[in-house]
C-alpha positions as CSV (number, residue, x, y, z in Angstrom):
1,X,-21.9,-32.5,-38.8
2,X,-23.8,-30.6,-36.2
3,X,-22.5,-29.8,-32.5
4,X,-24.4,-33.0,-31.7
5,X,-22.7,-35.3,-34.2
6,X,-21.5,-37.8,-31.2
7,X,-25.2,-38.9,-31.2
8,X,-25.3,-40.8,-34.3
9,X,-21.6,-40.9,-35.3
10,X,-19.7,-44.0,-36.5
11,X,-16.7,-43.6,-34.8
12,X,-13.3,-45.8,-36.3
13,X,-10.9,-46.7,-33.5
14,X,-7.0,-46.2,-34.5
15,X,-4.7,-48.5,-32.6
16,X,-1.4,-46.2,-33.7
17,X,1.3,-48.8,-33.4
18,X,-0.2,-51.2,-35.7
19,X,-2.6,-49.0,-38.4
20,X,0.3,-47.5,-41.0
21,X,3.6,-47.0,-40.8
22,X,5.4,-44.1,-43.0
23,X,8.8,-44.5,-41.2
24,X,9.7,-47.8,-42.2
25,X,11.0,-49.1,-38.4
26,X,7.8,-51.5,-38.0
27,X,6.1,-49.2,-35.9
28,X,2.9,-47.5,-37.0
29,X,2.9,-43.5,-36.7
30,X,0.9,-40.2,-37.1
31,X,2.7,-39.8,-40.6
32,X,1.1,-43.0,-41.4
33,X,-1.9,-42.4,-40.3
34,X,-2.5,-39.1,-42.0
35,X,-1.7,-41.1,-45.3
36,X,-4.5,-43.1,-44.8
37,X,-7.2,-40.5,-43.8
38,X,-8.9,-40.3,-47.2
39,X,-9.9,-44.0,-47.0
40,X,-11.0,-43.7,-43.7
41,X,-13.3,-40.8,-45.4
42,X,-14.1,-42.8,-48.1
43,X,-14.9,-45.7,-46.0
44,X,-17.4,-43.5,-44.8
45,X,-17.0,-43.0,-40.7
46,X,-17.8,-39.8,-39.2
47,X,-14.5,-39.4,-36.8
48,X,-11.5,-41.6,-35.4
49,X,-10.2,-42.4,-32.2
50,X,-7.1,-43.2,-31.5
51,X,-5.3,-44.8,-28.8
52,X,-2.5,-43.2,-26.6
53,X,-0.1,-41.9,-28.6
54,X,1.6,-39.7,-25.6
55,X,5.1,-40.2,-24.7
56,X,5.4,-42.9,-23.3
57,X,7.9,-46.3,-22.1
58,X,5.2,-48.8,-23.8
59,X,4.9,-51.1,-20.9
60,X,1.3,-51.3,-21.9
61,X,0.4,-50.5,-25.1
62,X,1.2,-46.7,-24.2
63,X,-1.7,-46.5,-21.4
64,X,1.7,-46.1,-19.4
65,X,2.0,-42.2,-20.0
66,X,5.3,-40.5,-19.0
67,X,3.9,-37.0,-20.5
68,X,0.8,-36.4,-21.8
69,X,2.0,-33.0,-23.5
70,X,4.6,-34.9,-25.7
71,X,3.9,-37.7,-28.6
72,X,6.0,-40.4,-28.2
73,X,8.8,-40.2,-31.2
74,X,7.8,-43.5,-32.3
75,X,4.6,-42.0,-33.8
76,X,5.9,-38.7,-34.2
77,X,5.2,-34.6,-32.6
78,X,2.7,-32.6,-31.4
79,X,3.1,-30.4,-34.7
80,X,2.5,-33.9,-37.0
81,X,-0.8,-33.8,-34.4
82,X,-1.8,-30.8,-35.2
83,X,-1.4,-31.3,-39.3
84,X,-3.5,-34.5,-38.6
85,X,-6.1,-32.6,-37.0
86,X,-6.5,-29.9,-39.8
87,X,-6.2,-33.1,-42.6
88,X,-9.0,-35.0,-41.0
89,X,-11.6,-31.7,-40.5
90,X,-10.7,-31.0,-44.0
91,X,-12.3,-34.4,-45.3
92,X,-15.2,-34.0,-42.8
93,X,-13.6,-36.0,-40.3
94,X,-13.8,-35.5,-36.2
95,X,-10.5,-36.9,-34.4
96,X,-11.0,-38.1,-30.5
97,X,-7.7,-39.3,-28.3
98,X,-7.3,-41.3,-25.3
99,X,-6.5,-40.0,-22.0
100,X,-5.6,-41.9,-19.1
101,X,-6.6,-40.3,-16.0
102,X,-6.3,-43.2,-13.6
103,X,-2.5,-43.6,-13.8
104,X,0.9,-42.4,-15.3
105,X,3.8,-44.5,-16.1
106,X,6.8,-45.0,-13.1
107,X,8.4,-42.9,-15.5
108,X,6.5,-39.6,-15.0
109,X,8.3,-36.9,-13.3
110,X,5.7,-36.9,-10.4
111,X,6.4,-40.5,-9.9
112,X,10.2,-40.2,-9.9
113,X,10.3,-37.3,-7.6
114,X,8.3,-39.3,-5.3
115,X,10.8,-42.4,-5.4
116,X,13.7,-39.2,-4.6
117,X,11.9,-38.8,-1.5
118,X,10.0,-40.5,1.4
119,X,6.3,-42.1,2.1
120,X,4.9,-39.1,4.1
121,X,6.3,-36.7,1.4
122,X,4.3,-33.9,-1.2
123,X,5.5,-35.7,-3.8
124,X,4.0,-39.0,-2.8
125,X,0.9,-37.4,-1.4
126,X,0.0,-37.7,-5.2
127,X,-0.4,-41.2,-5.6
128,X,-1.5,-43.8,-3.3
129,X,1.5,-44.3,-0.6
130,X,-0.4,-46.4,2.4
131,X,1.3,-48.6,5.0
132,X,1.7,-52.3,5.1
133,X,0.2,-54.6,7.4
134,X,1.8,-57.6,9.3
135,X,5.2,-57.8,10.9
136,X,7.3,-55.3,9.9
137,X,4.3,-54.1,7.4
138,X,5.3,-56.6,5.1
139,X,2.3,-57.5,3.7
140,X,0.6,-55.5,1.2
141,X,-2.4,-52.7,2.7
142,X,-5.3,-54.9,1.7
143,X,-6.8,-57.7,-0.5
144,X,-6.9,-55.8,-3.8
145,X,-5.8,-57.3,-6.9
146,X,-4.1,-56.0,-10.1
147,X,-6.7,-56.2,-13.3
148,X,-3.5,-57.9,-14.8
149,X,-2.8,-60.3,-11.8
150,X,-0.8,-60.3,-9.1
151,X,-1.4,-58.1,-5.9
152,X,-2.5,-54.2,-7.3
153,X,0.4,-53.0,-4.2
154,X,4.5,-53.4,-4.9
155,X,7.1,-51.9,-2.0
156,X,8.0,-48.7,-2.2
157,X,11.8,-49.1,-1.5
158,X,14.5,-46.6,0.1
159,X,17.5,-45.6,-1.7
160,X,19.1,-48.7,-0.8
161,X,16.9,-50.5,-2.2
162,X,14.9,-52.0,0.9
163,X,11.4,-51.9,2.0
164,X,9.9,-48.6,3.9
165,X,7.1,-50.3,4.9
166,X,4.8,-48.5,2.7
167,X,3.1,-49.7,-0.7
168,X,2.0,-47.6,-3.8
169,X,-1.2,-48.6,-5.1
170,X,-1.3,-49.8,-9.0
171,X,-4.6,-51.5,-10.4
172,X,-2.9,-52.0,-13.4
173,X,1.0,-53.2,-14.0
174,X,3.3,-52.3,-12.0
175,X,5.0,-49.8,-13.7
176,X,1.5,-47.9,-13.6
177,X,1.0,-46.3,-10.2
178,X,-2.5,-44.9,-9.6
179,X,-2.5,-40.9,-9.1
180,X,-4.3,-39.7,-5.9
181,X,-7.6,-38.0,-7.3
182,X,-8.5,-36.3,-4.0
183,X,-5.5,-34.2,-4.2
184,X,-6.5,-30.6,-5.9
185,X,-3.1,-30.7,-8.2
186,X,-4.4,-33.9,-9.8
187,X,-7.1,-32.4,-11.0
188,X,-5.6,-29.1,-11.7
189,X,-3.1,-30.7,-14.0
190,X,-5.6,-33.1,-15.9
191,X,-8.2,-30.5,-16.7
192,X,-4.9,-28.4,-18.0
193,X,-4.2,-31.0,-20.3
194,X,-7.6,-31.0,-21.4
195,X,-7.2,-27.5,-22.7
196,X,-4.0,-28.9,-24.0
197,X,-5.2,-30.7,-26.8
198,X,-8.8,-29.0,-27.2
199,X,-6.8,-25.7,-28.2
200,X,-5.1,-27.5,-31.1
201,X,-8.3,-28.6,-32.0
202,X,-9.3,-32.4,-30.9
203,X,-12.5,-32.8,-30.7
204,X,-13.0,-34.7,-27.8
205,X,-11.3,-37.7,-25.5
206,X,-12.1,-41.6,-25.1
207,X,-11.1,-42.1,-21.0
208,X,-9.4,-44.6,-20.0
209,X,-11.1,-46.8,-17.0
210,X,-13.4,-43.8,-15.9
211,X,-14.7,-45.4,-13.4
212,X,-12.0,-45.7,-11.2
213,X,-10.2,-43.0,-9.7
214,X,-11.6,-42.8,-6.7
215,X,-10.7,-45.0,-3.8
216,X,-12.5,-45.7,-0.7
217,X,-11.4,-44.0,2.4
218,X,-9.0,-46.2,4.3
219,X,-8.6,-48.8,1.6
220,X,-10.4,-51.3,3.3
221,X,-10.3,-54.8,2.2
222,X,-12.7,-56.1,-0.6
223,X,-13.1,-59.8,0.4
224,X,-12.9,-61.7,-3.1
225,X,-13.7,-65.3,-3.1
226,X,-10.9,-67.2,-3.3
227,X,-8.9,-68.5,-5.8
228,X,-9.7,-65.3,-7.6
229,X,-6.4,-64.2,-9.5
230,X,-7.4,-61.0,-11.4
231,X,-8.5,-57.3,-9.7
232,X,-11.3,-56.7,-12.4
233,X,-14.4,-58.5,-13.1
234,X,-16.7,-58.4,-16.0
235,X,-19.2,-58.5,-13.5
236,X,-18.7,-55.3,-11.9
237,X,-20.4,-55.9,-8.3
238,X,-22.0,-53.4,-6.2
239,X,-20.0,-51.5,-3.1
240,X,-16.2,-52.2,-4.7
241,X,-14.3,-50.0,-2.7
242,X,-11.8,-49.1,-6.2
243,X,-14.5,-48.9,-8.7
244,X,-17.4,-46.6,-9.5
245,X,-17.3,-44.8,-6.5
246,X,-19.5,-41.8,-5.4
247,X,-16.6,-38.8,-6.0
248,X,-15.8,-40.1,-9.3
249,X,-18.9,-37.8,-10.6
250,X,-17.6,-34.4,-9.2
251,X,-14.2,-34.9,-11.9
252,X,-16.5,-36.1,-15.1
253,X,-18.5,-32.5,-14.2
254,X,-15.8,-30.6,-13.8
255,X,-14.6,-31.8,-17.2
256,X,-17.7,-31.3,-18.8
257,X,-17.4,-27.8,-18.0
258,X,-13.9,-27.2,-19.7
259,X,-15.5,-29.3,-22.7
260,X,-18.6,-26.9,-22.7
261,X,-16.0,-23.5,-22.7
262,X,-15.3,-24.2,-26.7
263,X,-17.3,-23.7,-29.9
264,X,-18.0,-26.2,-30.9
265,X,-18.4,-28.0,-27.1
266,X,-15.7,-31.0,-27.4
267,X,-17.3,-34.9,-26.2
268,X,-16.1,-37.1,-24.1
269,X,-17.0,-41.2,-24.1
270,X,-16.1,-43.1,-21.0
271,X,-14.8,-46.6,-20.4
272,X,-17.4,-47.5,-17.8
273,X,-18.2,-50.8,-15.9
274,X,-21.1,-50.0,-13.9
275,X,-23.2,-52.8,-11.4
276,X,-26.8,-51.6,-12.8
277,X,-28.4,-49.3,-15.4
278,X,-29.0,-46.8,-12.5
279,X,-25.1,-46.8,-12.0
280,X,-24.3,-46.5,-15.9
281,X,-26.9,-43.8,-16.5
282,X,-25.4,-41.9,-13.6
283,X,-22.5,-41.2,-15.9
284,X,-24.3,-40.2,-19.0
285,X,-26.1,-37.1,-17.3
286,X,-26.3,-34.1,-19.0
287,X,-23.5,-32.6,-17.0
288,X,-21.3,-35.3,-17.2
289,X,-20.0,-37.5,-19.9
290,X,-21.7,-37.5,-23.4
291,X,-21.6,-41.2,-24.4
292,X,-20.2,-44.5,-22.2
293,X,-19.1,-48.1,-24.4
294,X,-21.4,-51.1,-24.5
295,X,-19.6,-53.7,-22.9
296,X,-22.6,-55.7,-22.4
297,X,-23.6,-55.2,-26.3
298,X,-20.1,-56.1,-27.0
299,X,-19.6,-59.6,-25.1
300,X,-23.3,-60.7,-25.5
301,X,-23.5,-64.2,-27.1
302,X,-24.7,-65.6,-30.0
303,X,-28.4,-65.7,-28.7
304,X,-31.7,-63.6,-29.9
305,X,-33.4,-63.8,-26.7
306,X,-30.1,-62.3,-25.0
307,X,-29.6,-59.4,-27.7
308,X,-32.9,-58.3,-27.6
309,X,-32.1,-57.7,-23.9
310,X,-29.1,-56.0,-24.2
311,X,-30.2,-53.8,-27.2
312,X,-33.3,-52.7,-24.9
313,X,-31.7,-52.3,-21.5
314,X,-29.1,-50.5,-23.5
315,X,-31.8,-48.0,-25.1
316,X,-33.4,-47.7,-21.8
317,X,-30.1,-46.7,-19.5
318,X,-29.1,-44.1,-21.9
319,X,-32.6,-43.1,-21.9
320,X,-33.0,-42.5,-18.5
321,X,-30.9,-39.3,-19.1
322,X,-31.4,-38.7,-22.5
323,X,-28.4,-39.6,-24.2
324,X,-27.6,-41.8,-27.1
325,X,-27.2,-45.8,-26.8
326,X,-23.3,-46.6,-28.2
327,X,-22.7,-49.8,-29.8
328,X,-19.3,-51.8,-30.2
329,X,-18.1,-54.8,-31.0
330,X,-14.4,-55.0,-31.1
331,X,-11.7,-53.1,-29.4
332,X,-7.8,-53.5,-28.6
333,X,-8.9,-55.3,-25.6
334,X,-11.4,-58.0,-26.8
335,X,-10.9,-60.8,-29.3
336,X,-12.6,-60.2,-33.1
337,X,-16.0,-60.6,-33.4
338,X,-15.2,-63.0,-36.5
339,X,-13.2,-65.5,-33.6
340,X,-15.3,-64.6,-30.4
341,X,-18.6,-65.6,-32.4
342,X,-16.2,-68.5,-33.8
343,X,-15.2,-70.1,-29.9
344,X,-19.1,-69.5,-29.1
345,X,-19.9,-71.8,-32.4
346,X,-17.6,-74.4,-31.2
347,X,-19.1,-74.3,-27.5
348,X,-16.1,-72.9,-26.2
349,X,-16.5,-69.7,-23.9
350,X,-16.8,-66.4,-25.6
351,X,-13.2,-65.1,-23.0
352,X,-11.5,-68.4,-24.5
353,X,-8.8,-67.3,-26.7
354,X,-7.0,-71.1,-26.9
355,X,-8.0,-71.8,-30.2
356,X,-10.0,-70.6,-33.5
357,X,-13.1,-72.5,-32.8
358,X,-15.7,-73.2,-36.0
359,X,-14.0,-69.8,-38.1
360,X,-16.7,-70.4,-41.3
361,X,-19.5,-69.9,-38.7
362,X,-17.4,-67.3,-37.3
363,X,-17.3,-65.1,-40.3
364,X,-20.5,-65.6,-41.5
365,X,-21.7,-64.4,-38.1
366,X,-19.1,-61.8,-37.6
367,X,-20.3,-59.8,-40.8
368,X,-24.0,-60.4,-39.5
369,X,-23.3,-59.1,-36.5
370,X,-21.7,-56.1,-37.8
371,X,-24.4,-55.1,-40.1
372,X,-26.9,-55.4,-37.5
373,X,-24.5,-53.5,-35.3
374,X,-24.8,-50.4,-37.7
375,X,-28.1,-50.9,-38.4
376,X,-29.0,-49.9,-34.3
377,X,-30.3,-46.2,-32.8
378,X,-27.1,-44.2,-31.8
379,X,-23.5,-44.1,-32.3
380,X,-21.1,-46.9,-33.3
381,X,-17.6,-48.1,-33.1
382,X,-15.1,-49.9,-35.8
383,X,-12.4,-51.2,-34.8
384,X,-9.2,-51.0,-37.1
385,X,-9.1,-54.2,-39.7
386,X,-13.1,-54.5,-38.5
387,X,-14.4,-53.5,-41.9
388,X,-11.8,-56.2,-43.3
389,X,-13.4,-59.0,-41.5
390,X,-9.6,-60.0,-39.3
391,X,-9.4,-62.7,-37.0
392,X,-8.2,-63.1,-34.0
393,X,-4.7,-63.9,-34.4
394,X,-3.9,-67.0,-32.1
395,X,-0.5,-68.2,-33.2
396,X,1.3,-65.5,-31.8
397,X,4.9,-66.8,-29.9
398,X,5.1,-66.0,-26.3
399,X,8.3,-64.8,-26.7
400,X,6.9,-62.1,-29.1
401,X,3.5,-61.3,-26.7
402,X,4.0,-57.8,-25.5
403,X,1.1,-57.5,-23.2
404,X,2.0,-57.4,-19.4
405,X,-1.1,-59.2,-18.3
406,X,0.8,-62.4,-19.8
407,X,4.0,-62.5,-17.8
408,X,1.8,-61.7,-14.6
409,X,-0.7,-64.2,-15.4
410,X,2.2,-66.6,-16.5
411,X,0.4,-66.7,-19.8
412,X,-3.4,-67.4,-18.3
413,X,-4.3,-64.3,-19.4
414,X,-2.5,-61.1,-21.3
415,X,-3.7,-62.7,-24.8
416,X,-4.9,-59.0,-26.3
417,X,-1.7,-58.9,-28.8
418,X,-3.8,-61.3,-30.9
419,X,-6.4,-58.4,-31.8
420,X,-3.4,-55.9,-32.2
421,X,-1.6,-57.3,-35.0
422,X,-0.6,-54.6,-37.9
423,X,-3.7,-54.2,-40.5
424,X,-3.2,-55.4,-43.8
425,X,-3.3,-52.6,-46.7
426,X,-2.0,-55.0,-49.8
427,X,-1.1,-58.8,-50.3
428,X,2.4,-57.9,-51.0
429,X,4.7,-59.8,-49.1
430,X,6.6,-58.8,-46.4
431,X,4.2,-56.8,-44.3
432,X,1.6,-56.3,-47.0
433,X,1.7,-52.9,-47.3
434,X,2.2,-51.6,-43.3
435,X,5.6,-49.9,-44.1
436,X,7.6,-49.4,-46.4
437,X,10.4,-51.3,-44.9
438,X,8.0,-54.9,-45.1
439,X,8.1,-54.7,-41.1
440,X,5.8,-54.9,-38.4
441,X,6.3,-54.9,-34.8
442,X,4.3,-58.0,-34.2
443,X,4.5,-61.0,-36.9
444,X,1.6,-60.9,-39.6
445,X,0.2,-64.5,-40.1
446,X,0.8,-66.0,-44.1
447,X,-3.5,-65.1,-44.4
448,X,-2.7,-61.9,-43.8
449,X,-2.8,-60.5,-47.6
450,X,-5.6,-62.5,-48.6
451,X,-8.2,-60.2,-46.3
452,X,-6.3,-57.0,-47.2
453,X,-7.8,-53.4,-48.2
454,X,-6.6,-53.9,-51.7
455,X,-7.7,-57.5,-52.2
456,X,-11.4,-56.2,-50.9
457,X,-11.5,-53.6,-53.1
458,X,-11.4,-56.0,-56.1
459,X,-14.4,-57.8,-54.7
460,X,-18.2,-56.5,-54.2
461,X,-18.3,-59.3,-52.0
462,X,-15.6,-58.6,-49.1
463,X,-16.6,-57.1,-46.0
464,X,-15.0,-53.8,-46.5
465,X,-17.5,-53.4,-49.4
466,X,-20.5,-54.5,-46.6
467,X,-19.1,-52.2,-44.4
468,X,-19.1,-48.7,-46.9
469,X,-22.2,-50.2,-48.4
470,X,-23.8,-49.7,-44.7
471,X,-22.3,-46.2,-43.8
472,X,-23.1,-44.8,-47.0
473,X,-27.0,-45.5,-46.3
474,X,-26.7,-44.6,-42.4
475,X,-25.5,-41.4,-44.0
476,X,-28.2,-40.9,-46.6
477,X,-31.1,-42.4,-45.2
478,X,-33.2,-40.3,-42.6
479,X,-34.5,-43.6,-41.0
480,X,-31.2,-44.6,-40.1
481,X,-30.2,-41.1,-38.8
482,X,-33.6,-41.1,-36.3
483,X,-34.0,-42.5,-32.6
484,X,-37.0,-44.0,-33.5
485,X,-36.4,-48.3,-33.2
486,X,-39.3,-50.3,-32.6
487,X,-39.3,-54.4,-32.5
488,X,-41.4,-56.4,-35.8
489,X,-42.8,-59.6,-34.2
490,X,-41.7,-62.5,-36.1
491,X,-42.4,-66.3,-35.5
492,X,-39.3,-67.5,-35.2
493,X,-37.9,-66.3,-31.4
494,X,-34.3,-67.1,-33.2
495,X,-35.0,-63.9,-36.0
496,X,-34.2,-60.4,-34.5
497,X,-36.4,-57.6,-36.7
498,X,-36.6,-53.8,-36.0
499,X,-37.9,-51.0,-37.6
500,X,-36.3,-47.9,-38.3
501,X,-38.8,-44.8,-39.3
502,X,-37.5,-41.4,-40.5
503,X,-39.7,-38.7,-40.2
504,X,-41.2,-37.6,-43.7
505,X,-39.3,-40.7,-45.6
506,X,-39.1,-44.4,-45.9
507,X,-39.3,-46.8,-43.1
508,X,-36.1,-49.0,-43.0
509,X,-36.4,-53.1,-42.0
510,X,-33.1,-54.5,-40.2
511,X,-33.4,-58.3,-39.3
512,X,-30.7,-60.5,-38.1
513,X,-31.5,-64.4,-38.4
514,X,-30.0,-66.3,-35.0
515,X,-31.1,-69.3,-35.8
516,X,-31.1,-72.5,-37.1
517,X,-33.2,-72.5,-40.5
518,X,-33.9,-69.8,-42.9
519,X,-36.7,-67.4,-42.4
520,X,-38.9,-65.0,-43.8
521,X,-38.5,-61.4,-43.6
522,X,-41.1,-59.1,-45.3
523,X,-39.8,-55.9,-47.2
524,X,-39.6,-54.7,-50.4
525,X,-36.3,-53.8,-51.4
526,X,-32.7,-55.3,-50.6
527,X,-30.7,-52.1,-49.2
528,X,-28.0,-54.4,-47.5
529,X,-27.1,-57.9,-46.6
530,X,-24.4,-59.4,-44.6
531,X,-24.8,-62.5,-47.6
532,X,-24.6,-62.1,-51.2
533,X,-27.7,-63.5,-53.3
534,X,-30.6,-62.1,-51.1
535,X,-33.3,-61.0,-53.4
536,X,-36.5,-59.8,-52.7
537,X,-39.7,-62.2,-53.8
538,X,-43.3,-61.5,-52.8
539,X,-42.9,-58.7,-51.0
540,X,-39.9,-60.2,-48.6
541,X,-36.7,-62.3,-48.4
542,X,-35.7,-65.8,-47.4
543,X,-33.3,-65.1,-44.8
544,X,-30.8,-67.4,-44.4
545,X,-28.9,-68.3,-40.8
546,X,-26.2,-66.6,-39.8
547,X,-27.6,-63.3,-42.1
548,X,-28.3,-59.8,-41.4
549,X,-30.0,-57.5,-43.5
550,X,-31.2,-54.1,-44.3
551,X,-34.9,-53.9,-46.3
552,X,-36.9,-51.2,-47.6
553,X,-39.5,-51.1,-45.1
């Protein structure tokens, strides 16, 4: 791949604890993941990302980071990191990490020195130390809530145990206090760090809530409505004094310049909210970060009229500045696409995750939508048990839930375990092929086997054979490699059709039908179909509802 592979990469997203474990103890590692590299190759992605795998007390799913030079022994070393890198550059394969810049665990040296000492003190000078208000200042600084609920301020007690007066700032868990970004050693130690992992080769980071870590000057309050119980909305409003906030732009282009010292120049992708395009493009400058998620591509509903919006405001914002449109549909964060598109089907809201909705429509519009997905201008994301076609696992006990967002919310919210549930690699019971110990650290449901790698790869059928079908033609097709995208009228509003043209080669047809009746979609060769039994017939296909597909243009 070239220095600009980011563009046009499909990039595989590795959530460590549950991909493969080689240890045996339930918990997936580095060792594990290594053994699994060539079918990641073979699958046919151009790089992986994976989640934190830093030291770490895994309050949160390791986005709690005691030391971001260390791997947590759960997964394994530094050295194990390092043989990973050279495995995966071997097979052609790019390997991008998580960092999380906003916040450290309460178990990070800075943070316990801090607690040693006094509000007022160096060591608390780098986090967010900031004095009650009320009687006593009792009450927390201001309004601000905690994404996972709850106030985002806790006391910051003396040795004894009682209250100073003063509150550290944490707009995540607890145990997560937010590091003070105006303070030079922040940044001195983060762009350290950088050069950390870049000099044993990683190619680049995913950042963790990019957007926020800069605060407003004098915290002031941020007026929510009431009633609201959780700090972050999906709706990211203009003027929040903890989000998206002027400053945050001078750290993304200082990093850019420690990314631009190597050969080949390493890439970051943010995890950005913004209020407008404007606001989103700001971060995609050419100084700045290289790519930003979808979020609106990746909780749009099951509506033509609606995707066709977000596919072109998503072309246009990362036009603005010239970089490439991203496109995702799962992450550790979000529900399957099989089950979101599954609630929607049933008329239940797409952040529902009560039940399993309509789950035939569901799959049937969860491979659709993932064909179409890789059919788009500009990079991709898979998330892990994506290209198996995994639901959303609902079942899950609350006394096994590990999420914190759960206990905070008192179980309203904190539902993500359901998407983090080990992968299935064979229908062996118990544990179908995780470890060799037939344990995982969160229970695997008794359909577990029957959508496992090895089961798919005894069909033509399965989605794991859509899936390499698709990145084997993104990869040898020059149409799929281009910018270009334009829209093909159709009569039906419900049926989405773009063209792909590479330059000197084919033109490539990819239509998605959102509708209610089967359509026709002119083109003269089957490349793809979300499907099976799609054939062309005077010059075009019947497409059936619920159907993607890729045609000879």
């Amino acid at each position: 791949m070239t220095a600009n592979w980011w563009r046009t990469a499909v990039i595989y997203q590795i959530y460590p604890k549950s991909f493969a474990d080689a240890s045996g103890d339930g918990i997936g590692d580095i060792a594990g993941i290594r053994t699994r590299l060539a079918y990641l190759a073979d699958l046919g992605v151009d790089a992986i990302w994976v989640s934190p795998w830093y030291r770490s007390p895994d309050r949160d799913g390791g986005y709690d980071v005691e030391d971001f030079r260390q791997i947590d022994p759960r997964f394994g070393d530094v050295a194990e990191v390092e043989a990973l890198i050279r495995d995966a550059h071997t097979l052609g394969l790019r390997v991008i990490a998580d960092i999380v810049p906003n916040h450290v665990s309460d178990q990070h040296p800075w943070f316990r020195a801090a607690l040693a000492t006094a509000p007022g003190s160096a060591e608390w000078s780098l986090f967010h130390a900031v004095a009650g208000r009320g009687v006593g200042r009792a009450e927390p600084p201001n309004d601000w809530l905690s994404v996972f609920g709850g106030s985002a301020w806790d006391p910051i007690l003396d040795a004894a145990g009682q209250p100073t007066g003063f509150w550290y700032l944490h707009l995540f868990d607890a145990t997560q206090p937010d590091l003070n970004w105006e303070h030079p050693a922040v940044r001195a130690e983060f762009e350290d760090i950088l050069r950390f992992w870049f000099d044993r080769g990683l190619d680049g980071f995913r950042i963790d809530v990019a957007t926020s870590l800069i605060k407003a000057p004098g915290y002031p309050d941020e007026h929510r409505a009431a009633g609201v119980e959780a700090g972050l909305s999906l709706e990211v409003v203009e003027g929040q004094p903890q989000w998206n906030r002027p400053g945050v732009h001078d750290i993304w282009r200082a990093w850019r310049r420690v990314a631009d010292q190597y050969n080949p120049p390493r890439v970051f992708v943010g995890e950005v909210w913004a209020d407008s395009p404007a606001g989103l493009a700001a971060y995609l400058r050419p100084d700045e970060l290289h790519t930003v998620f979808n979020f609106d591509y990746m909780m749009c509903p099951w509506d033509a009229d609606r995707l066709r919006a977000v596919v072109d405001a998503s072309l246009s914002t990362a036009g603005l500045v010239g970089a490439p449109a991203t496109w995702v549909l799962e992450s550790h964060d979000k529900p399957r696409v099989r089950s979101r598109f599954a609630l929607d089907a049933a008329g239940m809201d797409i952040n529902d995750r009560s039940g399993p909705g309509d789950d035939a429509l569901g799959v049937l519009r969860g491979r659709a939508a993932t064909l179409f997905m890789l059919g788009l201008p500009g990079s991709a994301y898979l998330y892990q048990g994506q290209e198996l076609g995994l639901r959303e696992v609902w079942e899950l006990a609350a006394g096994v839930r590990q999420d914190p967002a759960f206990a905070r919310t008192h179980g309203a919210d904190g539902l993500r375990d359901g998407c983090r549930v080990p992968i299935p690699w064979t229908d062996e019971e118990p544990g179908c092929g995780f470890g060799p110990a037939g344990m995982s650290w969160l229970p695997m449901p008794s359909d577990w086997g029957a959508m496992s790698v090895a089961r798919q790869e005894r069909s033509a059928a399965g989605v794991l054979a859509l899936v390499r079908r698709a990145l084997r033609l993104r990869r040898s097709e020059a149409a799929l490699r281009s910018a270009a995208m334009t829209w093909v009228a159709h009569e039906d509003p419900a049926v989405l059709v773009l063209r792909r043209a590479g330059i000197g080669a084919g033109d490539i047809v990819v239509a998605m039908n959102l509708g209610a009746a089967p359509a026709r979609v002119e083109g003269s060769e089957v490349l793809a179909a979300s499907t099976a039994g799609i054939r062309t017939a005077d010059g075009g296909v019947l497409l059936p509802p619920n159907t993607a597909v890729w045609l000879r243009g």
